[in-house]
N, C-alpha and C positions, 0 to 999 in steps of 0.2 A: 122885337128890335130888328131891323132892316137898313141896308144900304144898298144902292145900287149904282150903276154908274153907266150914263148912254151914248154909245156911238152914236146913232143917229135917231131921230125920232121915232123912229120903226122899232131899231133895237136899242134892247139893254142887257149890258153884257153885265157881269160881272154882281149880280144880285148875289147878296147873300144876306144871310140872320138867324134866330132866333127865338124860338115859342116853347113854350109848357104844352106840350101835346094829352090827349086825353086820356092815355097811362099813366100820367105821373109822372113822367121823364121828359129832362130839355129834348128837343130836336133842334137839330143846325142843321142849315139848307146852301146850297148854292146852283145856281142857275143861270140861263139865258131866260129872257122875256121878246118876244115880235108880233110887235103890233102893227101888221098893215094893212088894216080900217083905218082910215081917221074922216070923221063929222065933226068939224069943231074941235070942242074941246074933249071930245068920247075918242078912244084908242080902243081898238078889240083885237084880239089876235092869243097868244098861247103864251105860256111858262113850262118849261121844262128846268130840270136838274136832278139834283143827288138830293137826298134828306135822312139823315139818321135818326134812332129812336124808336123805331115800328120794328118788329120782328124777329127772327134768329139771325139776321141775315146786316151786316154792320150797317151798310147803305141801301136806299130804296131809290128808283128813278119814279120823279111825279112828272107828269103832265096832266095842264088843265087851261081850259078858257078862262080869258081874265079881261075884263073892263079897266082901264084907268080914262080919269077925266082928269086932265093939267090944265092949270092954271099959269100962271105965269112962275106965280113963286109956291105956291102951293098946289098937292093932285090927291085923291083917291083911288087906288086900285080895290079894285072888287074882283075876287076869284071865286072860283064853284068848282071847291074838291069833292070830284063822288068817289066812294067808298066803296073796295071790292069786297072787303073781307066785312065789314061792322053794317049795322040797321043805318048808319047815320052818314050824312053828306053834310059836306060843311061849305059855310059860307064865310069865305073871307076879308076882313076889311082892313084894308091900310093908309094909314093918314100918311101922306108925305112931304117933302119941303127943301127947295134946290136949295142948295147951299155953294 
C-alpha cells in the first residue's frame, strides 16, 4: 500500500507506504522519488528514504533506481532493490492511479 504525491513531474515528494517484508514484519517507508529521464511515457531516475523493519537499528536509509511508466490515469513503477546483507535482490512492482 502506497501513496505519493508530485511536485512536478521529475519529483515526488512525499511517497510513503507499506509491505510485509521478508522477516515477517510490516515495514513502513517514506521517501522522495526524481525522475529526470523522461521517453515518453518511461520516467527513470532514483527513490531514496527511511524504511523500518530490517535490523537492530529502528530505521534504514534505501536508495535505488526506479522505472515508472504513466499514463494519464494510470502508471507502474518498477524498482531494483539490491541487497547488502541477503543472497536475494528484489524486484519491485507498483500498480498506481491519479486520483
Amino acid at each position: 500500500m502506497a501513496r505519493s504525491s508530485s511536485a512536478t513531474p521529475t519529483w515526488r515528494v512525499a511517497t510513503v507506504g507499506w509491505y510485509d517484508n521478508s522477516y515477517d514484519t510490516r515495514s513502513i517507508y517514506a521517501g522522495v522519488t526524481y525522475t529526470p529521464i523522461h521517453l515518453g511515457y518511461f520516467h527513470f531516475g532514483v527513490s531514496t528514504g527511511l524504511v523500518d523493519g530490517y535490523g537492530k537499528h529502528p530505521f534504514s536509509v534505501y536508495l535505488f533506481p526506479i522505472m515508472a511508466i504513466q499514463g494519464k490515469e494510470y502508471g507502474v513503477n518498477i524498482a531494483l532493490v539490491p541487497s547488502f546483507h541477503d543472497p536475494f535482490t528484489v524486484i519491485g512492482l507498483q500498480v498506481k492511479r491519479k486520483f
